[in-house]
C-alpha positions in Angstrom: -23.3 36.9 56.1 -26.2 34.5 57.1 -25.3 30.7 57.8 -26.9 29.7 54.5 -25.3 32.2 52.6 -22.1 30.5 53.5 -23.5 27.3 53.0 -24.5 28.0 49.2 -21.0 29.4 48.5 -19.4 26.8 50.1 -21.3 24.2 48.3 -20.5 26.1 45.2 -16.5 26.6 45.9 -16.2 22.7 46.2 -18.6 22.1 42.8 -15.8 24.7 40.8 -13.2 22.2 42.8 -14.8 19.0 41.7 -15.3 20.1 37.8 -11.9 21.8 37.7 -10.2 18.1 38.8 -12.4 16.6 36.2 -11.2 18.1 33.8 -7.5 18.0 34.4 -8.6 14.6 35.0 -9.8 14.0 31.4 -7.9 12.2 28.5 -7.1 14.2 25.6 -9.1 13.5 22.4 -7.7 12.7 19.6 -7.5 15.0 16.3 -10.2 13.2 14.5 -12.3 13.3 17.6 -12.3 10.1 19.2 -11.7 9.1 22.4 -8.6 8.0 22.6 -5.4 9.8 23.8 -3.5 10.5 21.4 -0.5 7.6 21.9 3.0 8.7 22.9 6.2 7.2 23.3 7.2 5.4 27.0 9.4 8.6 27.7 6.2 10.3 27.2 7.6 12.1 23.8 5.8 12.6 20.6 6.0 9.3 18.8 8.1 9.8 15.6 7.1 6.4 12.7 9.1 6.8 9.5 7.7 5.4 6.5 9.5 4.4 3.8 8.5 3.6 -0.1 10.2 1.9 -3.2 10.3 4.8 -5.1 9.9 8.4 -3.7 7.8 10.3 -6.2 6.1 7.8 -7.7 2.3 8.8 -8.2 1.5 5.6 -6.6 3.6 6.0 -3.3 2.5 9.6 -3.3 -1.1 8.8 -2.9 0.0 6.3 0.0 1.6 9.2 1.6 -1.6 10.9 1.9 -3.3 8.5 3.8 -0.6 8.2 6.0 -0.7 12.1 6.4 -4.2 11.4 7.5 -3.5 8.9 10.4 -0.7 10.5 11.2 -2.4 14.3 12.1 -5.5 12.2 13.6 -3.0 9.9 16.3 -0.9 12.9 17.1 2.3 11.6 15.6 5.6 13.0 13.9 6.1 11.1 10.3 8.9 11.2 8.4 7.9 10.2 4.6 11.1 9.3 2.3 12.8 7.4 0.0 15.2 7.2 -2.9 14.2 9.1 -6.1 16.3 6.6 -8.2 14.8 2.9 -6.0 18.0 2.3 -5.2 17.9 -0.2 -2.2 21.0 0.7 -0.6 20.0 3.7 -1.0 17.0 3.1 0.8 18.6 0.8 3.4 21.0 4.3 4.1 17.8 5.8 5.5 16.3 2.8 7.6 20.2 3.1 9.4 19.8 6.5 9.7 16.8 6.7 11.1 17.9 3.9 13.9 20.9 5.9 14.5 17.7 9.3 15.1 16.0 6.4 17.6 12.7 6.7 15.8 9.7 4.7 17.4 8.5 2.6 14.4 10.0 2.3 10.7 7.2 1.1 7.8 9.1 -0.4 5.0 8.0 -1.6 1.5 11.1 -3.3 0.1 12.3 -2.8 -3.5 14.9 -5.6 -2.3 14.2 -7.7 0.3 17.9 -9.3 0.9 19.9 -5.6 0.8 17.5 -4.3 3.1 17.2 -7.0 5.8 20.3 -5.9 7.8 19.5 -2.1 8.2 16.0 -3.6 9.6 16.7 -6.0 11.4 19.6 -3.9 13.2 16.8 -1.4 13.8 14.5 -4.5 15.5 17.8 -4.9 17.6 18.0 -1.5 18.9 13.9 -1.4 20.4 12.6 0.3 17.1 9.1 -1.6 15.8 9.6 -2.5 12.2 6.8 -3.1 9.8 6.5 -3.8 5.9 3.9 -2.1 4.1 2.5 -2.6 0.2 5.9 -5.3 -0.3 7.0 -8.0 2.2 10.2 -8.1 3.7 12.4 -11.5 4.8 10.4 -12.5 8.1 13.0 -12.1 10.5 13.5 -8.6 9.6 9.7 -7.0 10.4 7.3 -7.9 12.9 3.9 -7.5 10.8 3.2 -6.6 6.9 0.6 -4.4 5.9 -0.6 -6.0 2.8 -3.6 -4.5 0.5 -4.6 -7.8 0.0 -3.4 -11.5 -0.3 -1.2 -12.2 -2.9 -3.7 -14.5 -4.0 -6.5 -12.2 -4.5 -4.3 -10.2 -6.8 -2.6 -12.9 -8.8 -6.3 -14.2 -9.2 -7.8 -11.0 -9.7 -5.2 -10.0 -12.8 -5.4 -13.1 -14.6 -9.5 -12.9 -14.1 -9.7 -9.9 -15.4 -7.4 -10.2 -18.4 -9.6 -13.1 -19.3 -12.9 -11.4 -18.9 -11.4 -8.7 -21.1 -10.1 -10.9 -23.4 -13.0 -12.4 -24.5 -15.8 -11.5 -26.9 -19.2 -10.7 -25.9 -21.0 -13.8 -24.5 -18.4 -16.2 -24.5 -16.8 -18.1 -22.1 -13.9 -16.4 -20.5 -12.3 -19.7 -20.1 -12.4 -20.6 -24.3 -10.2 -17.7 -24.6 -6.5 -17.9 -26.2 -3.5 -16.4 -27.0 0.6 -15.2 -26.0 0.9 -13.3 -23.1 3.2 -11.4 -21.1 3.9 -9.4 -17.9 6.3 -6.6 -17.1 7.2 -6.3 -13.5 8.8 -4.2 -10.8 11.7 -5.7 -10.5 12.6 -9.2 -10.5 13.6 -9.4 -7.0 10.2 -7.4 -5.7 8.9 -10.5 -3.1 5.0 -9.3 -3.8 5.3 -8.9 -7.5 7.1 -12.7 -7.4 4.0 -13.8 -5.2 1.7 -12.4 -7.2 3.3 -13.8 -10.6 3.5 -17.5 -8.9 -0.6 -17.3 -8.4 -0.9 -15.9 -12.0 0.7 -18.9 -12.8 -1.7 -21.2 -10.8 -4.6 -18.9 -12.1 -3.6 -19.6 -15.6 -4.2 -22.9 -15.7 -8.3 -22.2 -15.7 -7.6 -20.5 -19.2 -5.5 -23.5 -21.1 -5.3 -21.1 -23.9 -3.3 -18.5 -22.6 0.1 -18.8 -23.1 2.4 -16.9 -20.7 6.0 -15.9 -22.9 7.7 -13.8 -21.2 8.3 -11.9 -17.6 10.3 -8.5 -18.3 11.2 -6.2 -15.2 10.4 -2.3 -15.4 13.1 -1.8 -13.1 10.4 1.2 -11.7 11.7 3.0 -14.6 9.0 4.5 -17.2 11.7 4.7 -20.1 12.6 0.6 -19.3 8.9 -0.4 -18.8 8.3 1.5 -22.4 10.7 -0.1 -23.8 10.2 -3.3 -22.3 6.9 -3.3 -23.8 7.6 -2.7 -27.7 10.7 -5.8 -27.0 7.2 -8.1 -26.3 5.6 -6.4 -29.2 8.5 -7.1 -31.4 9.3 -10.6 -30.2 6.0 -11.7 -30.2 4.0 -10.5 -33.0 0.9 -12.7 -32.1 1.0 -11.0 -28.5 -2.6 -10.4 -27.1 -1.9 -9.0 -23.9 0.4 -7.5 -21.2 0.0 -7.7 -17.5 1.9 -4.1 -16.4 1.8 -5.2 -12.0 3.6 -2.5 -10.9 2.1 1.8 -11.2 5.3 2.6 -13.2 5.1 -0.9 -16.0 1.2 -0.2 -16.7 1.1 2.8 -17.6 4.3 2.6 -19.6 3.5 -0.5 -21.2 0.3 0.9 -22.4 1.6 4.2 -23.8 3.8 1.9 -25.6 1.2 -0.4 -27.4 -1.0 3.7 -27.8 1.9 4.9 -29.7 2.9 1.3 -31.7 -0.7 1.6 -33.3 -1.8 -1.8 -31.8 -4.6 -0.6 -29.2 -7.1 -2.7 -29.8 -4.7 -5.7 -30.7 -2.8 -6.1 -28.0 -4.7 -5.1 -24.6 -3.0 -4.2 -21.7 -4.0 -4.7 -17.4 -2.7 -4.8 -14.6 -2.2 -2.3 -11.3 -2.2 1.6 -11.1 -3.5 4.4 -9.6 -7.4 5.8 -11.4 -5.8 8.9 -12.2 -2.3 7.8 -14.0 -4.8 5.2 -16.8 -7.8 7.5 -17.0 -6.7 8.5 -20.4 -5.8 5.4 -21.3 -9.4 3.6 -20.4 -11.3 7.0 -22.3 -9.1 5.9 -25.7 -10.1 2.3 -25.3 -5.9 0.9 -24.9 -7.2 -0.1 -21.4 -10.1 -2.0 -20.2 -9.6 -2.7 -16.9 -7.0 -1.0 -14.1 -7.5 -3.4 -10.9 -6.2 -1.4 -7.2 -7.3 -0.6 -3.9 -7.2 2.5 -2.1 -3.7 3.4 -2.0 -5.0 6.4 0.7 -6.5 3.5 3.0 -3.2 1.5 2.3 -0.9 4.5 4.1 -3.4 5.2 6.6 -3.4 1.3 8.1 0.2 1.7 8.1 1.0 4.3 10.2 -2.5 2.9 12.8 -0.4 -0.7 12.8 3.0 1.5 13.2 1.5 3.3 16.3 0.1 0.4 17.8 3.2 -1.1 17.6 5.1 1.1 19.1 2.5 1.6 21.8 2.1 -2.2 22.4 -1.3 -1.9 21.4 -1.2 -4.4 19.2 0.2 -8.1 20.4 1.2 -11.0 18.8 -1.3 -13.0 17.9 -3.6 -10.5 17.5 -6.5 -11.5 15.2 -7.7 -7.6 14.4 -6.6 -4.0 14.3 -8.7 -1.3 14.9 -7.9 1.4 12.5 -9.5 4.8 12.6 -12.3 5.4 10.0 -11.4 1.9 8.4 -12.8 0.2 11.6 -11.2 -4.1 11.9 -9.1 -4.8 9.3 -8.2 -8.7 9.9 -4.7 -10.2 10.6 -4.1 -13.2 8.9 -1.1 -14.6 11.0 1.7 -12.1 10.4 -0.2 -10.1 7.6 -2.6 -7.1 8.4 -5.1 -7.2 5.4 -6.5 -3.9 3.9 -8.7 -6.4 1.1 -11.2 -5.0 -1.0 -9.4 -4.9 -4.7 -11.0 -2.5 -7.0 -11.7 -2.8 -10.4 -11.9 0.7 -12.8 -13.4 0.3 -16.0 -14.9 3.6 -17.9 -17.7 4.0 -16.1 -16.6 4.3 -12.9 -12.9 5.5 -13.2 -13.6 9.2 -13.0 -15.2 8.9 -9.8 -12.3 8.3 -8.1 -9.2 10.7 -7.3 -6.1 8.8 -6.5 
């Protein structure tokens, strides 16, 4: 063999060296093709974030489980998805103990009851787990960050508005409008639906003439919300709307005031998934169904849970990075999805949720 034979495949050996270090070298990408690493826990095991809802089974909560789904298989992370069938909170609070006692990485929560819940989480802060609230705040001392869809503002506004606007006869001012009104809620101890109810409040007082009578809970409970709903009927007989601010009360409430024979009479609004009023919108008992993307909402959830538990994301943090979402803007201990929707006929088929 010559000298520069030897040469050449020397040279080549240590380029095959080089490349083959490079690429042990490399970071993994992620599963949505980034390039990031996918995150992992401290002991360098596969990060495990449970996520709780209210209500498992609820249309609403499924469609949140989705998007979580999504951010989960695109980080590289294990998520556990349950909750009580029934809403009971110490139900609920059970599994947050339970899943402390498994020494999961990050626990999302969205409170049914803030005060029966708060123990379970913040035993689980005490043991190392990160614990977040998602789509209902918890007490402050029990979670680190929420993940809200919006302000509580925006929605208290955004209801009110929109009952108004829908209220009101072609032409007219929204604010000359008048008449009883009423809302059916969650439950009465739900901390968003009693933030959102204390802006209604405040929002009301651009519309003198609307006369808020009555606050019912749903209890989460289709055969309460229906029920709940011909009660306002019957005990207010010059009724002109009802706010239904939770996915279960809307779409009870209006069935109710469908089969009473007063669509048109007494017009209902409030927040639910596209897919659980489109048939409600097509007769004409809805109007309006105001939302955001309840995909989005789980999918910033589990991106704040990792980042978390990663220590990606600090206090005092003024953005999160979120996959496909890009920023999304923390407004002191509140990580803001924003952008309400509003579905109306012509655009409610469009979506899928």
């Amino acid at each position: 063999m010559t000298h520069s034979r030897r040469s050449w495949l020397g040279i080549t050996a240590m380029g095959l060296i080089l490349v083959t270090l490079a690429a042990c070298d490399r970071k993994p990408t992620s599963a949505a093709g980034g390039d990031s690493a996918a995150p992992a826990s401290p002991a360098g095991k596969r990060l495990r974030i449970a996520m709780l809802p209210k209500k498992k089974g609820v249309p609403y909560f499924t469609s949140c489980a989705k998007g979580a789904e999504e951010a989960a298989k695109e980080l590289g992370v294990e998520l556990i998805y349950d909750g009580p069938t029934d809403g009971a909170p110490e139900k609920a609070a059970s599994m947050i103990e339970r899943w402390t006692a498994q020494g999961v990485d990050a626990i999302a929560v969205s409170p049914n009851d803030p005060n029966v819940l708060a123990p379970a989480m913040r035993a689980a802060l005490a043991k190392g787990i990160k614990v977040l609230t998602w789509d209902a705040d918890g007490l402050a001392d029990s979670r680190a960050i929420m993940v809200s869809q919006a302000t509580s503002r925006e929605i208290g506004f955004s209801l009110v508005d929109t009952m108004a606007k829908d209220l009101t006869a072609p032409g007219a001012d929204p604010r000359s409008v008048s008449g009883e009104v009423a809302i059916i809620t969650a439950s009465l101890t739900a901390a968003n639906q009693n933030e959102w109810i204390a802006h209604m409040k405040e929002r009301l007082r651009t519309y003198p003439g609307l006369t808020l009578v009555d606050i019912k809970p749903g209890n989460e409970d289709q055969r309460l919300a229906f029920q709940a709903a011909k009660d306002l009927m019957a005990a207010y007989p010059a009724l002109r709307g009802i706010w239904g601010i939770s996915s279960v009360s809307f779409p009870a409430a209006a069935e109710a005031v469908k089969q009473s024979g007063r669509a048109g009479k007494v017009l209902v609004t409030g927040l639910s998934t596209p897919n659980d009023m489109k048939s409600h919108v097509h007769d004409g008992t809805v109007t309006s169904v105001i939302l955001w993307n309840t995909m989005d909402l789980g999918y910033l959830t589990i991106h704040a849970a990792v980042a978390q538990a990663t220590g990606a994301l600090r206090p005092g943090a003024k953005a999160l990075h979120a996959g496909r979402l890009g920023p999304k803007a923390i407004e002191g201990d509140k990580l803001l999805l924003g952008d309400i929707l509003v579905f109306t006929k012509s655009n409610i088929d469009q979506f899928d949720f």
